[in-house]
C-alpha positions in Angstrom: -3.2 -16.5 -19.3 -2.5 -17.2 -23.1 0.0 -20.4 -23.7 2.6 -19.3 -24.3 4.3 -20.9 -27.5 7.9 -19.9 -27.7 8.5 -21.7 -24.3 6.2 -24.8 -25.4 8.9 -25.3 -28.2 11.5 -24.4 -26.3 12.7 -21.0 -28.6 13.4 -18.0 -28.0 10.5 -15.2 -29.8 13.1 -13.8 -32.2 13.4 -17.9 -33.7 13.6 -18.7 -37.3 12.3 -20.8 -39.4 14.7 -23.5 -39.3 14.8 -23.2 -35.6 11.0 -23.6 -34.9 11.0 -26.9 -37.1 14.1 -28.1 -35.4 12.6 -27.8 -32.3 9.5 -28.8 -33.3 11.0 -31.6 -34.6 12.9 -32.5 -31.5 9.7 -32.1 -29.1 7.5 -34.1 -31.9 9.7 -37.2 -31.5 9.9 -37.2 -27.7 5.8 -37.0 -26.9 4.6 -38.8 -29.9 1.6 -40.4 -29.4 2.7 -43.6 -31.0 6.1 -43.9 -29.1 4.4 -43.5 -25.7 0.5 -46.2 -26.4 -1.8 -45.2 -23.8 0.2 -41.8 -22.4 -2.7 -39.3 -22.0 0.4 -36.7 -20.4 2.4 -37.4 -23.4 -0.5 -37.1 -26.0 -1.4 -33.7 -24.4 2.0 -32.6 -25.0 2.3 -33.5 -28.7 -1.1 -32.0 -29.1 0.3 -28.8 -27.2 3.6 -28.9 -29.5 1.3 -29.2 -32.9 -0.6 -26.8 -31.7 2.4 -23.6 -31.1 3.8 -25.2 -34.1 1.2 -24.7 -36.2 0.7 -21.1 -35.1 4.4 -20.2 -35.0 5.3 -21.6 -38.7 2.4 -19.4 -40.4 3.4 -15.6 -41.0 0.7 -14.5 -40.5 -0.9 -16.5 -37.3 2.5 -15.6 -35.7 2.3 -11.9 -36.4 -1.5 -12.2 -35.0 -0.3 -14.0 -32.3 2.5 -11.7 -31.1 0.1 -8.9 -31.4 -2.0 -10.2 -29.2 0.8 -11.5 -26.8 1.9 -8.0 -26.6 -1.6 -6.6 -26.0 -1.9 -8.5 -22.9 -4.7 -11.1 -24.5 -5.8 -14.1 -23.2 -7.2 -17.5 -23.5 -6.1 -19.8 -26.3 -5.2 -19.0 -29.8 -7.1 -20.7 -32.7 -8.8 -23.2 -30.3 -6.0 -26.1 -31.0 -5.7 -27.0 -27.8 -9.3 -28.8 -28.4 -7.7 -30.9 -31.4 -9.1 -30.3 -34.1 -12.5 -29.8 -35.2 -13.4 -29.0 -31.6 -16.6 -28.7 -30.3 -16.1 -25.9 -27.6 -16.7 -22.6 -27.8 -14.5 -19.9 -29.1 -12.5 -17.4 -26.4 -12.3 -13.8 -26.8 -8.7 -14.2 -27.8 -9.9 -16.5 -31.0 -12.5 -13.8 -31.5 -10.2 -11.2 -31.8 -7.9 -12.7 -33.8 -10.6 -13.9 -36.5 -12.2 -10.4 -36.9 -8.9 -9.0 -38.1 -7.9 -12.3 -40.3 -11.0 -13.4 -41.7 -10.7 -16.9 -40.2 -14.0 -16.9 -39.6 -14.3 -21.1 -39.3 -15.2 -21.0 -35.3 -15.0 -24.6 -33.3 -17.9 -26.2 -33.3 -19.9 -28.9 -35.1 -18.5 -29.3 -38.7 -16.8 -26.2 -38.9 -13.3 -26.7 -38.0 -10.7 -28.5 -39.9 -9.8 -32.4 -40.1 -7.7 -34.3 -37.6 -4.5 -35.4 -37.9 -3.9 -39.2 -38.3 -0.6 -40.7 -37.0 0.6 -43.9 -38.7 3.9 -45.9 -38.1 5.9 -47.1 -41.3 9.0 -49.6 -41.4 11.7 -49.1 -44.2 14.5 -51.0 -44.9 18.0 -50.0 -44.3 18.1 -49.6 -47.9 15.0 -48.3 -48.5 15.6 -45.9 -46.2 19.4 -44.7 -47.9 18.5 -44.8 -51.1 14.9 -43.5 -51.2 11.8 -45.4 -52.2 7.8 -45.5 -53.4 5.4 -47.1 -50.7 1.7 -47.3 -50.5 0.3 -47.3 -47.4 -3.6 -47.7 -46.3 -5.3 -44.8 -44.2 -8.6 -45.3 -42.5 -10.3 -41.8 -42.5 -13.0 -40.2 -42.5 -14.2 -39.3 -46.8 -17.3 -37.3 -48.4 -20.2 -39.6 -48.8 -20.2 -40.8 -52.0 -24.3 -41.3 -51.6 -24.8 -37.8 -50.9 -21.9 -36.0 -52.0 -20.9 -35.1 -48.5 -24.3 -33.2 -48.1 -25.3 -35.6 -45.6 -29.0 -35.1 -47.5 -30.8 -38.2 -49.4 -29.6 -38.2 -52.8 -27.7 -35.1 -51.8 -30.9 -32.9 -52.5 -32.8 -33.2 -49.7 -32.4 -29.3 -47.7 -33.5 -26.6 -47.3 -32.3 -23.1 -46.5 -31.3 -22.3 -42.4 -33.2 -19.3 -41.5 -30.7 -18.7 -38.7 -28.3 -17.8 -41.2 -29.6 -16.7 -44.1 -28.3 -19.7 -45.8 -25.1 -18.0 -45.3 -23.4 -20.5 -42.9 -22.2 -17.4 -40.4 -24.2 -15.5 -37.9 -23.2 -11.9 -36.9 -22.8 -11.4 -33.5 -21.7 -8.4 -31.2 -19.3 -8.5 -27.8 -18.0 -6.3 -25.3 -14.2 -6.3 -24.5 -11.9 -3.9 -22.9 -11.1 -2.9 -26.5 -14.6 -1.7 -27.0 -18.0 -3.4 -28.5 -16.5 -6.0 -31.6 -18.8 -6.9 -33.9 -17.9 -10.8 -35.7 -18.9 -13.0 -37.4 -18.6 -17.2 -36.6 -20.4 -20.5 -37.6 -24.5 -20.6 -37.5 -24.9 -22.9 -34.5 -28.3 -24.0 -35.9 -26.8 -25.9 -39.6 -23.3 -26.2 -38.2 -22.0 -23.9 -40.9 -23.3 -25.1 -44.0 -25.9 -22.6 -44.5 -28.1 -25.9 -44.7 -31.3 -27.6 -43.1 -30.9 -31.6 -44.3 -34.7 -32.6 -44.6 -34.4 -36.6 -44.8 -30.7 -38.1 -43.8 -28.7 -39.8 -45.9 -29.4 -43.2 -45.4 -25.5 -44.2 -46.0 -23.6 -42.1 -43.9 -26.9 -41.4 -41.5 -26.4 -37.2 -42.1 -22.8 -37.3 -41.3 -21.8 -36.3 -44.4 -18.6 -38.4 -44.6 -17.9 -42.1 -43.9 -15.0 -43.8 -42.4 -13.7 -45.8 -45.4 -9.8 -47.2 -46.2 -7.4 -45.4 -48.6 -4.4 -45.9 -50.2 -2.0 -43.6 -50.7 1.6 -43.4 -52.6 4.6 -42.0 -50.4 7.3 -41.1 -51.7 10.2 -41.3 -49.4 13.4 -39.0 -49.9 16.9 -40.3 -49.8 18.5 -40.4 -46.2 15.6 -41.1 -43.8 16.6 -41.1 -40.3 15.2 -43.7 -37.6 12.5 -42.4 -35.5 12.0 -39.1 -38.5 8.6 -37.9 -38.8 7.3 -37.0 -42.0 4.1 -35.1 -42.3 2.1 -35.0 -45.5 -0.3 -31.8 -45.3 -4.1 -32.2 -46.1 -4.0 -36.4 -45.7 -5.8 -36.2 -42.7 -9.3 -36.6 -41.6 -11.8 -34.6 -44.4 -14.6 -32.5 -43.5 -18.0 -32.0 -44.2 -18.1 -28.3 -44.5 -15.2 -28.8 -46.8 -12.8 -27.2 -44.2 -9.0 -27.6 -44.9 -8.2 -31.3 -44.1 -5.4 -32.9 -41.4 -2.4 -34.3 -42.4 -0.8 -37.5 -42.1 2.2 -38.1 -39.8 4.6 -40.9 -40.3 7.2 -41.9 -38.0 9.4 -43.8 -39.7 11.1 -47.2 -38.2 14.4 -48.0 -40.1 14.9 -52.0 -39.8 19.0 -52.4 -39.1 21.5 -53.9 -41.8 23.2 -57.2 -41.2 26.2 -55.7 -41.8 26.3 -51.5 -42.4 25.5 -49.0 -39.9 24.8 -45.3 -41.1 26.2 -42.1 -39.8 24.9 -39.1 -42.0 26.0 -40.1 -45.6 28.5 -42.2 -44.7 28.4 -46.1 -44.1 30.7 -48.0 -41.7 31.2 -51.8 -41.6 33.7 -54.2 -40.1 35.8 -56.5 -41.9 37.5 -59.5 -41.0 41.2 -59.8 -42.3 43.8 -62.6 -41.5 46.5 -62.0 -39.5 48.7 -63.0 -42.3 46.9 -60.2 -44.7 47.0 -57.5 -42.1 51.6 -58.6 -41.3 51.7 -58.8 -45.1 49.4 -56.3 -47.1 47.0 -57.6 -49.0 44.0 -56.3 -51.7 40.8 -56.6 -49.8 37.1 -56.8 -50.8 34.8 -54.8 -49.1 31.1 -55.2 -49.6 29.0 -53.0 -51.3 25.5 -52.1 -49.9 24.3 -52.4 -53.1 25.3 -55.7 -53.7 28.8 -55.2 -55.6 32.6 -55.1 -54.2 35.0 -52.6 -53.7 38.9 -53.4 -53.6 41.0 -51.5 -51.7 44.9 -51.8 -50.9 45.4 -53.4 -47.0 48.9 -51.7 -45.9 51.5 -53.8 -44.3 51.2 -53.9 -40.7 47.9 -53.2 -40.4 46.6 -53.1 -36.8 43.1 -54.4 -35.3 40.7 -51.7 -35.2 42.0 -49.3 -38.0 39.9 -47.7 -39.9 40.3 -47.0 -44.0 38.0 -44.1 -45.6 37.0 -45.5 -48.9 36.0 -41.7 -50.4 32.4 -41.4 -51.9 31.7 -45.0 -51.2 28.6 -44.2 -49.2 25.1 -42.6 -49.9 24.0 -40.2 -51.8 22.0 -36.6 -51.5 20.7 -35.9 -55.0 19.5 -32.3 -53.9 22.8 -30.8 -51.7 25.0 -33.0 -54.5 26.9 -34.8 -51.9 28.4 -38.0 -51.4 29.5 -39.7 -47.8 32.2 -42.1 -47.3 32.4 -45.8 -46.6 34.7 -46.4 -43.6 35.8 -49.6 -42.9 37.1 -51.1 -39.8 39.6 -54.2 -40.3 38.9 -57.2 -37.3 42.3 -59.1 -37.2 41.4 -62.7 -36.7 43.8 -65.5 -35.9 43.6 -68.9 -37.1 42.3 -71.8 -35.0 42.8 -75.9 -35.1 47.0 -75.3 -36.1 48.2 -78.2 -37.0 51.8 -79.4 -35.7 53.0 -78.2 -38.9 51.4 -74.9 -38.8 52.5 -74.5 -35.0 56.2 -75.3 -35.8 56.5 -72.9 -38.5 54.9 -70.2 -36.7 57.2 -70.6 -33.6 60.0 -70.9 -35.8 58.3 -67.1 -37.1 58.2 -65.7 -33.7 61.5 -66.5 -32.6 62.9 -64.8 -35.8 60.8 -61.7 -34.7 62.8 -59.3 -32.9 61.4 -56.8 -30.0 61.2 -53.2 -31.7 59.0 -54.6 -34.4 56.3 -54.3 -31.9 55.5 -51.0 -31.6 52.7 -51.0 -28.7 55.3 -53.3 -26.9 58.1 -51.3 -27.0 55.9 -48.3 -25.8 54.9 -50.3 -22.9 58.4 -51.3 -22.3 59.3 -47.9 -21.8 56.4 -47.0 -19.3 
């Protein structure tokens, strides 16, 4: 039987946009590879989740796809459930679904697309709010310098597959309960590249690409969440053939704040105030998570634990124009080490104090 997609994510066949990434999203995060080190069941699924994703988010695959669904097909759609640049055979479904797209790029030998690579990258708190610029180093797989990603000494060295016609793509005829279905996929004999290398490249030994570092400039939006996962099409794995590279996926860690938390765009912190400031009133300083202070008026009577919404004190979305709050929570700390001083006059305080003026005493009084 063909996978079926809309229950790998989770959605219902009539989802949107917004609802396939949101789930995709959701399912990404829980099976990651790099969340679960050394889960084969959990890699499966994230390689099961990229894979509906993938088909579900393009148009055009999903109209394919539903037509197919519909028609009673099976097998596997696209061949993702190999990874990518798969060695194994095509099935009828892929077949079919190729002769009518003109995704002609088959599974095997250097045919199929780059891999994704999966990277882990720590922010600040700050960095994180606020947005930032980081460059980060990918090992992958590049075009041979040597022999421009021919894989042939001094990138001359070939000749012309007769299997092919130099073409790259064999035709090749199939009988299905639709009738006979003439295609076209990938020569088997030069992998694709309509090629025959004569004397390998002595650098990447015929490959045709070699694993090497890069670096790479992110740029990180404003807002990241802990655990997010960015992906950054064609950063992947490259190809010999040229194929349309993998993308890079980031899950981002978010290091926590000494002092802030986050919720959305808004930041929440706790305070400590005297007890004298919170009977009294007082102006208090609140810190800024950008290093400066904000003042803001402490009313008489202030209880432990209130809260005080300082209005567009908190962070920032350039795009929806938006601005969170900073709520602050007051701590009500009493003094230690009175002195007999200190003691008398505070006695002489309480006893001057009457009853009602405590307001979560006199409710308890009346229960």
């Amino acid at each position: 039987m063909a996978k079926n997609y809309y229950e790998m994510l989770g959605v219902s066949k009539t989802a949107s946009d917004d609802e396939l990434k949101s789930a995709f999203r959701k399912l990404a995060r829980q099976y990651h590879p790099d969340l679960h080190p050394g889960d084969e069941a959990a890699a499966n699924k994230f390689k099961e989740v990229n894979e509906a994703y993938e088909t579900l988010s393009d148009p055009q695959k999903r109209a394919e796809y539903d037509a197919v669904q519909a028609g009673g097909g099976s097998g596997s759609f696209g061949g993702g459930s190999h990874g990518p640049g798969s060695s194994q055979g095509n099935s009828f479904f892929d077949e079919f679904v190729n002769m009518f797209s003109g995704d002609h790029h088959g599974g095997g030998g250097h045919g199929g697309n780059g891999g994704d690579i999966s990277l882990n990258v720590t922010l600040t708190f700050e960095e994180a709010a606020y947005g930032t610029q980081k460059e980060i180093t990918v090992n992958r797989f590049e075009p041979c310098a040597a022999c421009r990603g021919t894989g042939a000494k001094n990138g001359t060295q070939f000749v012309k597959c007769t299997n092919c016609g130099g073409t790259g793509k064999v035709r090749y005829a199939q009988e299905t309960p639709f009738g006979r279905v003439v295609s076209m996929k990938p020569c088997n004999v030069c992998a694709g590249t309509g090629r025959i290398v004569k004397e390998p490249c002595t650098s990447c030994g015929g490959r045709g690409s070699v694993r090497k570092n890069s670096n790479l400039r992110i740029t990180f939006p404003p807002g990241v969440e802990p655990n997010q996962i960015m992906t950054i099409p064609g950063e992947g794995e490259r190809t010999r053939s040229g194929a349309k590279a993998g993308n890079l996926i980031l899950t981002i860690t978010v290091q926590p704040h000494k002092l802030f938390r986050r919720k959305g765009l808004d930041l929440l912190v706790d305070i400590p105030v005297s007890f004298t400031q919170a009977l009294l009133g007082d102006k208090v300083f609140v810190p800024a998570l950008k290093g400066n202070k904000i003042a803001f008026s402490l009313p008489e009577g202030a209880q432990s634990g209130m809260t005080f919404k300082l209005k567009e004190q908190g962070l920032e979305n350039p795009k929806k124009q938006m601005k969170g709050d900073l709520l602050v929570t007051i701590d009500i700390e009493l003094p230690r080490n009175l002195s007999k001083e200190q003691r008398q006059k505070i006695k002489e305080l309480h006893d001057s104090l009457k009853p009602e003026q405590y307001d979560k005493a006199r409710e308890f009084i009346k229960k």
